[in-house]
C-alpha positions in Angstrom: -85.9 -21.3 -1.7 -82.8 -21.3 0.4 -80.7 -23.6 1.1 -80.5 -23.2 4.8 -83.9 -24.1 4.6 -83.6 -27.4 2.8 -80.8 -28.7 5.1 -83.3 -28.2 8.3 -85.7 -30.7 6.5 -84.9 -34.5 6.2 -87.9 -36.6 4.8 -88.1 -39.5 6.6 -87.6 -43.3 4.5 -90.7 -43.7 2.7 -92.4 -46.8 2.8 -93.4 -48.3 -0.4 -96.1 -50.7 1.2 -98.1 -51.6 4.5 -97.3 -48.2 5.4 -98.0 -48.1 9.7 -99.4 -44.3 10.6 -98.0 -42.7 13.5 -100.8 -40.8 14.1 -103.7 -41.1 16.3 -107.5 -40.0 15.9 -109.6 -37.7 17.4 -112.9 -35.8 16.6 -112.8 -32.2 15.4 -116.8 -30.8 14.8 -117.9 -34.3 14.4 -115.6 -35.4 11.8 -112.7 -38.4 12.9 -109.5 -36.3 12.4 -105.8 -37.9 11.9 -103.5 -36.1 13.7 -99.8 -36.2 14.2 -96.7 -34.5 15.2 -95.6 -32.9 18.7 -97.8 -32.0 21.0 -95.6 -28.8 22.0 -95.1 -28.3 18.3 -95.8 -23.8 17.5 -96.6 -24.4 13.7 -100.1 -26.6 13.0 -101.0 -27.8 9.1 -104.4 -28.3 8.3 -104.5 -31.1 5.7 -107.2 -31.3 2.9 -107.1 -35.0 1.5 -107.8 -35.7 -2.1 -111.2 -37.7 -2.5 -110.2 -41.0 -1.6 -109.8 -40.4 2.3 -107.8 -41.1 5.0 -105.5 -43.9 2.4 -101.7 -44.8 3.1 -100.0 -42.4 1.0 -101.9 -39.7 2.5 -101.0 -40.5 6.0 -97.4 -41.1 5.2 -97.1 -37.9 3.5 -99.2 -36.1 7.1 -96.3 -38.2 9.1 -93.4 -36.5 6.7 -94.9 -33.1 7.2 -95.4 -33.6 11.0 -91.6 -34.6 11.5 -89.6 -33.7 8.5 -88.2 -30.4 10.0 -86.7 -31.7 12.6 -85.8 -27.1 13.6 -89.4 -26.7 13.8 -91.7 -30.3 13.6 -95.5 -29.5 12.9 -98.8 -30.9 14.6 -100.7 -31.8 11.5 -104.4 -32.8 11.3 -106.6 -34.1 8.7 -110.4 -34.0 9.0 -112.7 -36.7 7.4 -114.9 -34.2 5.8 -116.4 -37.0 4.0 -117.5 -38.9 7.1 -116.0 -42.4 6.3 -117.5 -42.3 2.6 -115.0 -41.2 -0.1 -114.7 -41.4 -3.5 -114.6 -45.0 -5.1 -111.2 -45.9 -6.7 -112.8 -47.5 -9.5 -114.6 -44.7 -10.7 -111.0 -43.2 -11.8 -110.6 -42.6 -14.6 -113.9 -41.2 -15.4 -113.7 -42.7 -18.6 -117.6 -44.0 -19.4 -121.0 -42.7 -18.6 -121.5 -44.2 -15.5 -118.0 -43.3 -13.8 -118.4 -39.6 -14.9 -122.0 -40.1 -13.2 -121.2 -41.2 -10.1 -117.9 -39.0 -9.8 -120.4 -35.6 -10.6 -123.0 -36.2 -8.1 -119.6 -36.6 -5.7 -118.3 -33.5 -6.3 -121.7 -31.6 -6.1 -122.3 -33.9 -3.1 -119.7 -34.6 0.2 -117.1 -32.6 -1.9 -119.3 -29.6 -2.6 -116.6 -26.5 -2.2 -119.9 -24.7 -0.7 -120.2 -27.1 1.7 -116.5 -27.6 2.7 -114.8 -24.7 2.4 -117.0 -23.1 5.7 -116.3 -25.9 7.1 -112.6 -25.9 6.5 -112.6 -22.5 8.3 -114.8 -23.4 11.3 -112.4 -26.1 11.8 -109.1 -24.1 11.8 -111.0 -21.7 14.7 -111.9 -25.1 16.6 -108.0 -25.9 16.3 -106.9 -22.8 17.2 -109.2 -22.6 19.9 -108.4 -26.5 21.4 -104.7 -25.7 21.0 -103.7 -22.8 21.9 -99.6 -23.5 21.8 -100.0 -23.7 17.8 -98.8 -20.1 17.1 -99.3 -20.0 13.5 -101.1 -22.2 10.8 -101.1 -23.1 6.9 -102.7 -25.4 5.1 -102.2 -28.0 2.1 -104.3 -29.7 0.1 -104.0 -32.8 -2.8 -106.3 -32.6 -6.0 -109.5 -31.6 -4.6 -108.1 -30.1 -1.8 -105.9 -28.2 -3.7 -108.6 -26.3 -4.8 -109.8 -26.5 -1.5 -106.8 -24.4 -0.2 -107.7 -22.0 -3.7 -111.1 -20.9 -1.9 -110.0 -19.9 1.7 -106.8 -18.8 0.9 -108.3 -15.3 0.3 -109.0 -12.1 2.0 -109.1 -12.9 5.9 -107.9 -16.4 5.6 -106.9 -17.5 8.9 -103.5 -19.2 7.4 -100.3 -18.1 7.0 -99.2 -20.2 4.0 -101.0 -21.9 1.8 -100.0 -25.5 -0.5 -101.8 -26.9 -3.4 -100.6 -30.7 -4.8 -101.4 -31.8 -8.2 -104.6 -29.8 -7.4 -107.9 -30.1 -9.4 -110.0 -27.5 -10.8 -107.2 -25.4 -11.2 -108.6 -22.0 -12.2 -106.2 -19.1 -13.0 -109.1 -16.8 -11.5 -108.7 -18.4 -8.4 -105.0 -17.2 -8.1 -105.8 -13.7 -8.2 -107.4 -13.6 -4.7 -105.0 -15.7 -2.7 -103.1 -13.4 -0.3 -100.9 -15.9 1.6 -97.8 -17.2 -0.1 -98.5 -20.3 -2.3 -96.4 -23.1 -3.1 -98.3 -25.2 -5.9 -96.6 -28.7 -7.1 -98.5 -29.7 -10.0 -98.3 -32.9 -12.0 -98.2 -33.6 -15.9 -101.5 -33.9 -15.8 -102.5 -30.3 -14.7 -102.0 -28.1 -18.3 -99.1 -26.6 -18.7 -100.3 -23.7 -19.7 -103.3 -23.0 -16.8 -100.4 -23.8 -14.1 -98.6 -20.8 -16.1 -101.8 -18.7 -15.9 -102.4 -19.3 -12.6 -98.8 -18.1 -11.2 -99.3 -15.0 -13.2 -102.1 -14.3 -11.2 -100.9 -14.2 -8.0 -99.9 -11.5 -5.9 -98.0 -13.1 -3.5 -94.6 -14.9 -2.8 -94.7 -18.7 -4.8 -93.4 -21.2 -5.3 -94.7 -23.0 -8.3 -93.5 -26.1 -10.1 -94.1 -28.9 -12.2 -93.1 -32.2 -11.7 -93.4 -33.3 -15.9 -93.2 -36.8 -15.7 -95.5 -37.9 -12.5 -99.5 -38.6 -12.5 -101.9 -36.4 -11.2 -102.1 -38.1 -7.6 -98.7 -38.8 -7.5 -98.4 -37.2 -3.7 -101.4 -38.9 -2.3 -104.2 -42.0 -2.8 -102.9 -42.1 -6.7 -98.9 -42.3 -5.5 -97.4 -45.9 -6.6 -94.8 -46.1 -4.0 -93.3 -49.3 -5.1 -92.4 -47.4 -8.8 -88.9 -46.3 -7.5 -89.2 -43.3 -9.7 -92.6 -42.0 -8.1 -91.0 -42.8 -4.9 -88.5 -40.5 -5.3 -90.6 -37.8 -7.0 -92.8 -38.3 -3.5 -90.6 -37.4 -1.5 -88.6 -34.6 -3.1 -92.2 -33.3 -3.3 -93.0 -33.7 0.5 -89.0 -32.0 1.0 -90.2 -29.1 -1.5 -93.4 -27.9 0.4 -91.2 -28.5 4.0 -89.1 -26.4 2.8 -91.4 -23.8 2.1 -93.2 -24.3 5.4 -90.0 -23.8 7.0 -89.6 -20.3 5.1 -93.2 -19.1 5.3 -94.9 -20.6 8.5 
Protein backbone atom coordinates (compact mmCIF):
# COMPACT_ATOMS: atom_id res chain seq x y z
CA UNK A 1 0.00 0.00 0.00
CA UNK A 2 1.33 3.45 -0.67
CA UNK A 3 2.44 5.75 1.23
CA UNK A 4 0.55 8.63 -0.06
CA UNK A 5 -2.22 6.74 1.04
CA UNK A 6 -1.11 6.27 4.67
CA UNK A 7 -0.32 9.96 5.23
CA UNK A 8 -4.14 10.96 4.16
CA UNK A 9 -5.24 8.76 7.13
CA UNK A 10 -4.67 9.84 10.92
CA UNK A 11 -6.47 7.56 13.47
CA UNK A 12 -7.85 9.51 15.91
CA UNK A 13 -6.55 9.11 19.99
CA UNK A 14 -8.10 5.95 21.07
CA UNK A 15 -9.75 5.76 24.21
CA UNK A 16 -8.85 3.06 26.46
CA UNK A 17 -12.13 3.36 28.65
CA UNK A 18 -15.72 4.99 28.83
CA UNK A 19 -15.30 5.33 25.26
CA UNK A 20 -18.43 8.26 24.26
CA UNK A 21 -19.74 7.27 20.50
CA UNK A 22 -20.16 10.02 18.16
CA UNK A 23 -22.67 8.41 16.31
CA UNK A 24 -26.37 8.50 16.36
CA UNK A 25 -29.04 5.73 15.74
CA UNK A 26 -31.53 5.16 13.24
CA UNK A 27 -33.52 2.17 11.91
CA UNK A 28 -32.48 0.42 8.63
CA UNK A 29 -35.34 -2.69 7.72
CA UNK A 30 -36.26 -2.78 11.29
CA UNK A 31 -32.94 -3.24 12.82
CA UNK A 32 -31.44 -0.01 15.21
CA UNK A 33 -28.41 0.93 13.11
CA UNK A 34 -25.29 3.10 14.45
CA UNK A 35 -24.32 5.40 12.15
CA UNK A 36 -21.56 7.99 11.77
CA UNK A 37 -19.47 10.15 9.70
CA UNK A 38 -20.52 13.15 7.21
CA UNK A 39 -23.55 13.45 5.97
CA UNK A 40 -22.09 14.74 2.51
CA UNK A 41 -19.53 12.00 2.84
CA UNK A 42 -19.25 9.87 -1.33
CA UNK A 43 -17.77 6.55 0.23
CA UNK A 44 -20.40 4.53 2.85
CA UNK A 45 -18.93 1.25 4.97
CA UNK A 46 -21.27 -1.20 5.93
CA UNK A 47 -20.13 -2.65 9.26
CA UNK A 48 -20.71 -6.30 10.30
CA UNK A 49 -20.08 -6.51 14.23
CA UNK A 50 -18.60 -9.57 15.80
CA UNK A 51 -21.31 -11.34 18.12
CA UNK A 52 -21.27 -9.30 21.00
CA UNK A 53 -23.12 -6.10 19.44
CA UNK A 54 -23.18 -2.72 19.33
CA UNK A 55 -19.97 -2.76 22.44
CA UNK A 56 -17.34 0.18 22.89
CA UNK A 57 -14.60 -1.06 20.94
CA UNK A 58 -16.78 -1.65 18.14
CA UNK A 59 -18.13 1.80 18.02
CA UNK A 60 -14.74 3.45 18.45
CA UNK A 61 -13.29 1.56 15.75
CA UNK A 62 -16.95 2.67 13.32
CA UNK A 63 -15.88 6.44 14.62
CA UNK A 64 -12.10 5.85 13.32
CA UNK A 65 -13.36 4.56 10.09
CA UNK A 66 -15.92 7.33 9.69
CA UNK A 67 -13.18 10.17 10.29
CA UNK A 68 -9.83 8.76 9.98
CA UNK A 69 -9.27 9.94 6.26
CA UNK A 70 -9.68 13.20 6.76
CA UNK A 71 -9.11 13.41 2.03
CA UNK A 72 -12.12 11.36 1.91
CA UNK A 73 -14.24 10.76 5.57
CA UNK A 74 -16.79 7.86 5.28
CA UNK A 75 -20.60 7.56 6.47
CA UNK A 76 -20.42 4.28 8.24
CA UNK A 77 -23.36 2.27 9.59
CA UNK A 78 -23.72 -0.76 11.63
CA UNK A 79 -26.98 -2.73 11.77
CA UNK A 80 -28.18 -4.74 14.86
CA UNK A 81 -28.86 -7.78 12.99
CA UNK A 82 -29.27 -9.40 16.31
CA UNK A 83 -32.08 -7.15 17.49
CA UNK A 84 -30.62 -6.10 20.97
CA UNK A 85 -29.75 -9.93 21.80
CA UNK A 86 -26.06 -10.89 21.22
CA UNK A 87 -23.84 -13.30 22.14
CA UNK A 88 -23.13 -13.66 26.00
CA UNK A 89 -19.48 -12.70 27.02
CA UNK A 90 -19.31 -15.38 29.38
CA UNK A 91 -19.83 -18.05 27.03
CA UNK A 92 -16.23 -17.23 25.54
CA UNK A 93 -14.19 -19.29 25.61
CA UNK A 94 -16.35 -22.16 24.72
CA UNK A 95 -14.39 -24.20 26.94
CA UNK A 96 -17.23 -26.75 28.70
CA UNK A 97 -20.39 -28.41 27.44
CA UNK A 98 -22.73 -25.89 28.25
CA UNK A 99 -20.75 -22.77 26.70
CA UNK A 100 -20.14 -24.70 23.36
CA UNK A 101 -24.07 -25.40 23.75
CA UNK A 102 -25.33 -22.26 24.01
CA UNK A 103 -22.63 -20.60 21.54
CA UNK A 104 -24.01 -23.48 18.68
CA UNK A 105 -27.58 -22.91 18.85
CA UNK A 106 -26.25 -18.96 18.45
CA UNK A 107 -24.64 -19.39 15.43
CA UNK A 108 -27.31 -21.67 13.81
CA UNK A 109 -29.68 -19.07 15.39
CA UNK A 110 -29.50 -14.88 15.10
CA UNK A 111 -26.03 -15.50 13.44
CA UNK A 112 -27.23 -18.03 10.87
CA UNK A 113 -25.03 -16.84 7.59
CA UNK A 114 -28.48 -18.02 5.74
CA UNK A 115 -30.23 -15.72 7.51
CA UNK A 116 -27.81 -12.71 7.50
CA UNK A 117 -26.13 -12.69 4.59
CA UNK A 118 -29.61 -11.73 2.43
CA UNK A 119 -30.06 -9.57 4.76
CA UNK A 120 -26.72 -7.90 4.59
CA UNK A 121 -27.61 -7.29 0.92
CA UNK A 122 -31.12 -5.95 1.26
CA UNK A 123 -29.63 -3.60 3.61
CA UNK A 124 -26.86 -2.23 1.34
CA UNK A 125 -29.84 -1.56 -1.51
CA UNK A 126 -31.94 0.18 1.45
CA UNK A 127 -28.71 2.39 2.00
CA UNK A 128 -28.05 3.04 -1.36
CA UNK A 129 -31.45 3.75 -2.01
CA UNK A 130 -32.00 6.27 1.43
CA UNK A 131 -28.67 8.01 0.45
CA UNK A 132 -28.16 8.52 -2.67
CA UNK A 133 -24.89 11.02 -2.32
CA UNK A 134 -22.85 7.69 -1.16
CA UNK A 135 -21.19 6.95 -4.54
CA UNK A 136 -19.54 3.80 -3.79
CA UNK A 137 -19.64 1.17 -0.86
CA UNK A 138 -17.42 -1.58 0.92
CA UNK A 139 -17.81 -3.41 3.68
CA UNK A 140 -15.92 -4.89 6.89
CA UNK A 141 -16.64 -7.22 9.19
CA UNK A 142 -14.90 -8.62 12.80
CA UNK A 143 -14.94 -12.44 13.53
CA UNK A 144 -18.28 -13.46 12.51
CA UNK A 145 -18.63 -10.75 10.34
CA UNK A 146 -15.60 -11.48 8.77
CA UNK A 147 -16.99 -14.37 7.40
CA UNK A 148 -19.89 -12.42 6.92
CA UNK A 149 -18.11 -10.18 4.33
CA UNK A 150 -16.60 -13.95 2.82
CA UNK A 151 -20.35 -14.75 1.62
CA UNK A 152 -21.46 -11.53 -0.27
CA UNK A 153 -18.29 -10.61 -1.43
CA UNK A 154 -18.93 -12.78 -4.50
CA UNK A 155 -20.20 -12.60 -7.92
CA UNK A 156 -22.61 -9.48 -8.08
CA UNK A 157 -21.66 -8.15 -4.74
CA UNK A 158 -22.88 -4.66 -4.48
CA UNK A 159 -19.42 -3.50 -2.76
CA UNK A 160 -16.47 -2.24 -4.00
CA UNK A 161 -13.97 -3.48 -1.30
CA UNK A 162 -14.30 -5.83 1.01
CA UNK A 163 -12.42 -6.17 4.94
CA UNK A 164 -12.33 -9.19 7.13
CA UNK A 165 -10.83 -8.67 10.98
CA UNK A 166 -9.61 -11.54 12.94
CA UNK A 167 -12.54 -13.30 11.02
CA UNK A 168 -14.07 -16.66 12.04
CA UNK A 169 -14.79 -19.60 10.07
CA UNK A 170 -12.12 -18.78 7.93
CA UNK A 171 -12.44 -21.11 4.90
CA UNK A 172 -9.76 -21.06 2.16
CA UNK A 173 -12.86 -22.17 -0.25
CA UNK A 174 -14.42 -19.11 0.57
CA UNK A 175 -11.50 -16.95 -0.98
CA UNK A 176 -11.82 -18.33 -4.27
CA UNK A 177 -15.14 -16.55 -5.08
CA UNK A 178 -14.50 -13.12 -3.67
CA UNK A 179 -14.13 -10.68 -6.59
CA UNK A 180 -13.69 -7.40 -4.85
CA UNK A 181 -10.26 -6.55 -3.39
CA UNK A 182 -9.80 -7.98 0.17
CA UNK A 183 -7.86 -6.78 2.90
CA UNK A 184 -7.94 -9.56 5.77
CA UNK A 185 -6.09 -8.68 9.26
CA UNK A 186 -6.09 -11.82 11.11
CA UNK A 187 -4.95 -12.49 14.61
CA UNK A 188 -2.66 -15.30 16.27
CA UNK A 189 -5.48 -17.12 16.74
CA UNK A 190 -6.61 -17.61 13.12
CA UNK A 191 -3.98 -20.67 11.81
CA UNK A 192 -1.25 -19.65 10.18
CA UNK A 193 -1.51 -21.81 7.67
CA UNK A 194 -5.60 -21.45 6.62
CA UNK A 195 -4.82 -17.51 6.46
CA UNK A 196 -1.96 -18.74 3.90
CA UNK A 197 -4.46 -20.91 2.09
CA UNK A 198 -6.97 -18.53 1.91
CA UNK A 199 -4.76 -15.63 0.21
CA UNK A 200 -3.77 -18.24 -2.34
CA UNK A 201 -7.19 -18.41 -3.29
CA UNK A 202 -8.00 -15.20 -4.18
CA UNK A 203 -8.27 -13.68 -7.43
CA UNK A 204 -8.23 -10.31 -6.54
CA UNK A 205 -5.98 -7.41 -5.27
CA UNK A 206 -5.13 -8.08 -1.06
CA UNK A 207 -4.02 -7.15 1.40
CA UNK A 208 -3.42 -9.85 3.94
CA UNK A 209 -1.62 -9.85 7.22
CA UNK A 210 -1.17 -11.19 10.47
CA UNK A 211 -0.86 -9.44 13.46
CA UNK A 212 1.19 -12.60 15.62
CA UNK A 213 0.97 -11.52 18.87
CA UNK A 214 -2.78 -10.09 19.39
CA UNK A 215 -6.11 -12.25 20.35
CA UNK A 216 -8.68 -13.08 18.09
CA UNK A 217 -10.98 -10.02 18.96
CA UNK A 218 -8.34 -7.82 19.35
CA UNK A 219 -10.16 -5.02 16.86
CA UNK A 220 -13.58 -5.24 18.39
CA UNK A 221 -15.73 -6.54 21.80
CA UNK A 222 -12.50 -8.83 22.68
CA UNK A 223 -9.88 -5.52 22.23
CA UNK A 224 -8.34 -4.66 25.94
CA UNK A 225 -7.79 -1.08 25.24
CA UNK A 226 -6.17 -0.30 28.57
CA UNK A 227 -3.13 -3.10 27.47
CA UNK A 228 -0.97 -0.39 25.81
CA UNK A 229 0.31 -2.96 23.50
CA UNK A 230 -3.27 -3.92 22.11
CA UNK A 231 -3.87 -0.34 21.95
CA UNK A 232 -1.43 0.26 19.63
CA UNK A 233 -1.95 -2.99 17.65
CA UNK A 234 -5.83 -1.41 17.46
CA UNK A 235 -5.12 1.27 15.92
CA UNK A 236 -2.35 0.50 13.48
CA UNK A 237 -5.04 -2.02 12.49
CA UNK A 238 -7.96 0.54 12.13
CA UNK A 239 -4.87 2.79 10.01
CA UNK A 240 -4.20 -0.48 7.90
CA UNK A 241 -7.73 -1.13 6.49
CA UNK A 242 -8.14 3.11 6.07
CA UNK A 243 -5.51 2.88 4.12
CA UNK A 244 -6.77 0.39 2.00
CA UNK A 245 -10.25 2.05 1.83
CA UNK A 246 -8.56 5.00 0.69
CA UNK A 247 -6.87 2.96 -2.28
CA UNK A 248 -9.74 0.72 -3.19
CA UNK A 249 -13.16 2.62 -2.37
Amino acid sequence: MSQYSEACCTVPPVVAKDYSAKGDYITVDDMKTYVVGPQDAKAGILFIYDIFGHVPQTLQGADILAYGNQERPHQVFMPDFFDGKPADFSWYPPDNDEKKQKLGAFFQGPASGQKVAPRIIKVAGLLSEKYPNIQSWGIVGFCWGGKMVSITSGEGTPFKVAAECHPAMLDPEDAGEITIPLIMLASKDEGAETVKAFQEKLKVKNHVERFGDQIHGWMAARGNLEDPKVKTEYERGYKTLLTFFHENL
